[in-house]
N, C-alpha and C positions, 0 to 999 in steps of 0.2 A: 545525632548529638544529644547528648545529658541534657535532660530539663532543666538541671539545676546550672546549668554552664552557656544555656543558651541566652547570648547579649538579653539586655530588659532593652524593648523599645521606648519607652521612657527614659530612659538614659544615653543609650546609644545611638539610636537614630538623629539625623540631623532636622530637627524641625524645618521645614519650606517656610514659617513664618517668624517673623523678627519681629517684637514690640517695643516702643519706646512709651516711656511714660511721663507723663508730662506734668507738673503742678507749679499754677501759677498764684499769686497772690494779688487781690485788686482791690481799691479802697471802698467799694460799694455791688448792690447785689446788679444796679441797673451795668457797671464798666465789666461784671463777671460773667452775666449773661453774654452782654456782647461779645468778650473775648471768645466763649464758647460757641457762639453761631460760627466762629472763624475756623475754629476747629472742625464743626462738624461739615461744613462746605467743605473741607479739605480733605474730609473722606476720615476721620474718625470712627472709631468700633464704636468708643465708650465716653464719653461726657460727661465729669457727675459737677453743680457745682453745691457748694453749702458754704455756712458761714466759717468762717475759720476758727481750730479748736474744738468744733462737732467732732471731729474726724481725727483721732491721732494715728500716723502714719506706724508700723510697727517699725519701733529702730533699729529693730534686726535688720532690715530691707534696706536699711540704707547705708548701712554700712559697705558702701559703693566708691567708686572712685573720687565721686565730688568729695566726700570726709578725707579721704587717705592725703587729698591730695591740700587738704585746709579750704575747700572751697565750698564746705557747706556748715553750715549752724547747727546743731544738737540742740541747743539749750531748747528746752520744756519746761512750762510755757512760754509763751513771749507776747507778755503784757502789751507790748508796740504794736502786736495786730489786734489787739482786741478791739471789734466792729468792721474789722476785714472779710474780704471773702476768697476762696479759696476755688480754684477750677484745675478740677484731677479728670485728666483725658490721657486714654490708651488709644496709638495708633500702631497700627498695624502693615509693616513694609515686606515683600518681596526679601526675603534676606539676602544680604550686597555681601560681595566676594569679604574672603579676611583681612586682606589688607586696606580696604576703604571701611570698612566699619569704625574709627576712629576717626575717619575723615566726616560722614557720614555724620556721624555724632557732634562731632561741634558743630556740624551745619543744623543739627537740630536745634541746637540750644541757642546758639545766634536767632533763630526762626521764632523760637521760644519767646525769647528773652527783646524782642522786638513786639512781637504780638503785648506781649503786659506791659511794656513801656508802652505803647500806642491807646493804651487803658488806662496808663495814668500806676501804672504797678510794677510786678518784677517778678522774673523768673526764681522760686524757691526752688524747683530742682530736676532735672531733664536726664533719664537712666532708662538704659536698655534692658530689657528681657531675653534674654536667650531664646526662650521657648515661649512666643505667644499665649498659646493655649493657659500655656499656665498662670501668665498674669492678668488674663481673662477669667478664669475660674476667682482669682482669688482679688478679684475689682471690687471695693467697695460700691454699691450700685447707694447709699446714701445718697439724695440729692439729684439720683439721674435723670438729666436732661434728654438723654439720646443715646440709643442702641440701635445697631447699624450690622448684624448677624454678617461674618464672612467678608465687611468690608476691608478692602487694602487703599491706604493714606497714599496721598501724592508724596513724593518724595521730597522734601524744603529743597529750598534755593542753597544752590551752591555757592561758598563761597569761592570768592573770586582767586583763589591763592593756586598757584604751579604745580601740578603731582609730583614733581620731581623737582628739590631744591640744587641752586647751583652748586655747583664743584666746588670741596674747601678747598681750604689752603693748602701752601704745600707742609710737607710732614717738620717740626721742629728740628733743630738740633740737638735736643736735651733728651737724653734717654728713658727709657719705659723706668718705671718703679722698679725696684729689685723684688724681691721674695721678702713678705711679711713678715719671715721671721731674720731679716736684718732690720726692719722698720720696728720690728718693736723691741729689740734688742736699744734702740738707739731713745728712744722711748722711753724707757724704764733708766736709761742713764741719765736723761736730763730731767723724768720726773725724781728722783732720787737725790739732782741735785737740787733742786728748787725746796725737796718736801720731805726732804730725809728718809721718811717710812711713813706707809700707809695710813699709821693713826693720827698724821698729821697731814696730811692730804686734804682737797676737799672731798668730802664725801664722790661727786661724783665721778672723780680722779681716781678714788683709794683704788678702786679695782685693779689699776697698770700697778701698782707696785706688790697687790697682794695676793693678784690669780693671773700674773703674767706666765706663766708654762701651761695654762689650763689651753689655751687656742679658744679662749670663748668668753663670753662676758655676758652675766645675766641669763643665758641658756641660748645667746646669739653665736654661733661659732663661724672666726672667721677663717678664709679658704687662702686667701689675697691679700695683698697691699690696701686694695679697694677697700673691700670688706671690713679691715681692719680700720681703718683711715675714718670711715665713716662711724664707726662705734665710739673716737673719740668725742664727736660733741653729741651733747646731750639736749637732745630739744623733743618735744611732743608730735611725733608723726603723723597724730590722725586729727591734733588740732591744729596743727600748720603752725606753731608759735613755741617761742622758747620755752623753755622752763625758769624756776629757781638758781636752776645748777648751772646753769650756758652760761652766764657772766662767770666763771667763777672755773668756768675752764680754759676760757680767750688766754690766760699769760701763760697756761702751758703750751697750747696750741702754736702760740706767738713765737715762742721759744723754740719748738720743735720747727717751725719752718724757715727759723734764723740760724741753726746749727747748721755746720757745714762737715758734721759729721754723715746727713740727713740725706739719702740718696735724693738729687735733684729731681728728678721724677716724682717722687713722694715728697717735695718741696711744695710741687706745683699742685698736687690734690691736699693740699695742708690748705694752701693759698684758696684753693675751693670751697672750703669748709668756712672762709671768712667770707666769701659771694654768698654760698646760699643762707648764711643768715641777713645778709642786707635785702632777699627778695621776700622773708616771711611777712612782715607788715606789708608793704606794699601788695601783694598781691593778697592779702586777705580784703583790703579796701578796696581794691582791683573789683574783687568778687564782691563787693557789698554797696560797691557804686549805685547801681541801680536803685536799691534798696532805700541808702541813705536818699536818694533824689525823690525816691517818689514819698516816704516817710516826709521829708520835710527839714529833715533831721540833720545840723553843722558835723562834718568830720570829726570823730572820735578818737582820741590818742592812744597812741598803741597802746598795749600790755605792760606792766612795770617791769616785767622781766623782759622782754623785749628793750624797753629801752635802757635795761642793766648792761644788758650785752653792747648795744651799740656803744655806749658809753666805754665798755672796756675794749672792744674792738679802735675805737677812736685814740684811747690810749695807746695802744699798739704799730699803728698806722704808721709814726714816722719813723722809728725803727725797721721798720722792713721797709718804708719806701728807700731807706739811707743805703738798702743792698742792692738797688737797681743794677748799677754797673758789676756788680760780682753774679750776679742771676742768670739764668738762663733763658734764652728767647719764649720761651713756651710760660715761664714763671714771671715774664716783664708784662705779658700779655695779660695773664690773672691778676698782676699790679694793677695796670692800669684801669683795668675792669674796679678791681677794687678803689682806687681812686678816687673814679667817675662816681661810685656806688657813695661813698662814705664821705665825700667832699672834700677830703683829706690829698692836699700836697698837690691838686688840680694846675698851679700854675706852672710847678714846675714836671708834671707827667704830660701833660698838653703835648707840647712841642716834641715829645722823646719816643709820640707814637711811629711816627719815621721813621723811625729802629727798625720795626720790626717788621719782619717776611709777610710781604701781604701783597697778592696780585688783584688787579683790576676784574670784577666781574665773578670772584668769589662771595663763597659764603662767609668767609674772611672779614671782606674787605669792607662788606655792608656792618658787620658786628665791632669791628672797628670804628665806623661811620657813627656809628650808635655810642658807642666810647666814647666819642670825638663829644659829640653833642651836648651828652653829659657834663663832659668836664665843661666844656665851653659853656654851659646856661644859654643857649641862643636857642629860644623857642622853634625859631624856622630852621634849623639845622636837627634841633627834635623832631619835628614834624616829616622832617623828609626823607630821615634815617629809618622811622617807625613806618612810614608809605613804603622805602624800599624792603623793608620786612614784611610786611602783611603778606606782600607778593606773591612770598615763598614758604612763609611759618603759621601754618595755621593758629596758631596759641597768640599772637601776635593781630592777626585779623580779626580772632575773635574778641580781644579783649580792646581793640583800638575799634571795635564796630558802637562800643558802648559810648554816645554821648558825655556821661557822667562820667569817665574814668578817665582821671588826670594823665596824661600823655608821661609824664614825668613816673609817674609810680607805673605804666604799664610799661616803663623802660627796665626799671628795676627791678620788677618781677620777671620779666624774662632774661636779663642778664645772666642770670648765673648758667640755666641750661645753654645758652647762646656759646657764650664763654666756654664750659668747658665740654660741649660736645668738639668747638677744635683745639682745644689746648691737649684732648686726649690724644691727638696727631702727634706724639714721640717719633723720634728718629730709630 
């Protein structure tokens, strides 16, 4: 074989060793020590602790899934720890098959994220290494406490949730989405009526009336219904939070999924785009619960654009609830969901959950349950819905393991994936 063609073992070989790294936050150097003896008993490589703010983490590195997914903080500096301390520990695991690494991983950060609360602190941020070696090489040894050459970590405690969730539901009656380019055909009719042309659109609108044959927006090109569906709202994906524009797109949105031009299928991911903005606040507090508890610190009101949206979403609400009976099974379900979420038309969505196809002993049947809850306000009908979830959703165990997180907002934040991994059950 060619020199020049022969795989680089750095790259292609699969490292035998998996690193996870670990950074906690604790109000004192005597609660940082300690957390870190925890660490090192547990078979830690690397230990370091220092005061917080010594150490700036490169943000290259973390641009990880906690950011994508809105669950971790950028802002530099952060006044609120100054006199804090900081414990960055790399372990080192036996690397676990492809499909448990995920699993694997929340059981980390649950593990994590208990240790700093048992300190009196919080888990700032718990992220895997591909290749050991390498986030060995490039460890800040600032502050090290303990070096432990070649050692492998006990594995955390698993949590207690079912490898395999139960059975959805059965499949809807309401058909798959059509082909994207009848969804934006329909699209460009209603935004056209609403906004005549482009230069009176909102800015974050203009693009559907003025580069609708392009198949792409901003240099996103979409393939699907999906794809396209989701370029209409406009929100921050790597801060987890609205923007300026997201209020400001809700009465096209509203529109588009009240037309009965609108293939019903792409009705129902219209309807989805109004779930996942009810779970972005929520679930940024979700992730910040910890924080706020061990800080000291009362609950902080969402983002002003944040509550733009909701505010126009809330507008919207009884117009589409008024389509119930014209909607489709798979679309009453995204209702109701919406409902429970927005507080909106709860008395009379309650009772209309019975409509819809839902068996005993599904995945269904439990996210219904959850539904139920909401609308109802009955804390113990929350509590027992959120118990039969953890079971089976790890994102649900891990975020109801937190003390500090309102049972109500870790409803909310999981709603929407709950909701539309079975509302995507098309007939």
């Amino acid at each position: 074989m060619d020199r020049m063609t022969e795989p680089s073992p750095l790259y292609d070989a699969q490292p035998s060793e998996w690193g996870v790294r670990y950074v906690l936050c604790l109000p004192t150097e005597d609660a940082a020590c300690a957390a870190a003896d925890e660490w090192v008993r547990l078979g830690h490589r690397l230990t370091a602790v220092r005061p917080f703010g010594r150490h700036r983490l490169d943000l290259m590195k973390l641009l990880g899934d906690d950011r994508l997914s809105g669950r971790f903080d950028t802002r530099w500096p952060d006044p609120e720890l100054s006199g804090w301390w900081q414990v960055d520990s790399l372990a080192v695991y036996a690397r676990p098959e492809e499909s448990a690494r995920e699993r694997f991983l929340r059981d980390a950060r649950v593990h994590a994220a208990r240790t700093a609360r048992r300190h009196g602190g919080f888990r700032q941020h718990c992220r895997e290494a591909d290749d050991a070696s390498v986030c060995e090489v490039g460890f800040d040894r600032a502050g090290l406490v303990h070096e432990q050459e070649s050692a492998r970590a006990h594995p955390p405690v698993r949590l207690p949730t079912a490898a395999v969730p139960p059975p959805a539901g059965p499949r809807w009656s309401c058909p798959a989405p059509g082909p994207h380019e009848e969804t934006l055909a329909v699209a460009v009719m209603v935004a056209e009526r609403l906004y005549f042309s482009w230069e009176l659109a909102p800015p974050a609108m203009a693009w559907l009336l003025r580069d609708n044959e392009s198949a792409s927006h901003d240099g996103c090109p979409y393939e699907n219904t999906e794809d396209f569906v989701d370029l209409l709202l406009p929100v921050d994906i790597f801060a987890g939070e609205c923007t300026a524009d997201t209020a400001d797109a809700v009465p096209l949105l509203a529109e588009l999924a009240r037309d009965d031009g609108m293939p019903a299928g792409t009705r129902v991911l219209l309807l989805g785009l109004f779930l996942r903005l009810t779970a972005l606040a929520p679930a940024a507090a979700v992730a910040r619960a910890d924080r706020v508890a061990a800080l000291g610190r009362g609950t902080t009101a969402p983002p002003a654009a944040d509550a733009a949206a909701r505010r126009a979403v809330l507008h919207e609400m009884p117009s589409m609830l008024e389509r119930w009976a014209e909607e489709s099974d798979a679309a009453r379900f995204v209702l109701a969901a919406l409902a429970a979420a927005y507080g909106s038309g709860a008395v009379d969505v309650l009772p209309r959950l019975g409509e819809l196809p839902c068996r005993p002993g599904t995945a269904r049947a439990d996210v219904v349950a959850l539904t139920a809850a909401l609308l109802g306000g009955e804390r113990s009908a929350l509590a027992d819905a959120l118990r039969r979830l953890s079971a089976w959703c790890p994102r649900v165990a891990e975020d109801t393991d937190s003390p500090h997180a309102d049972p109500r907002l870790v409803a909310l934040a999981a709603l929407p994936d709950l909701v539309m991994a079975e509302a995507g059950r098309f007939g």
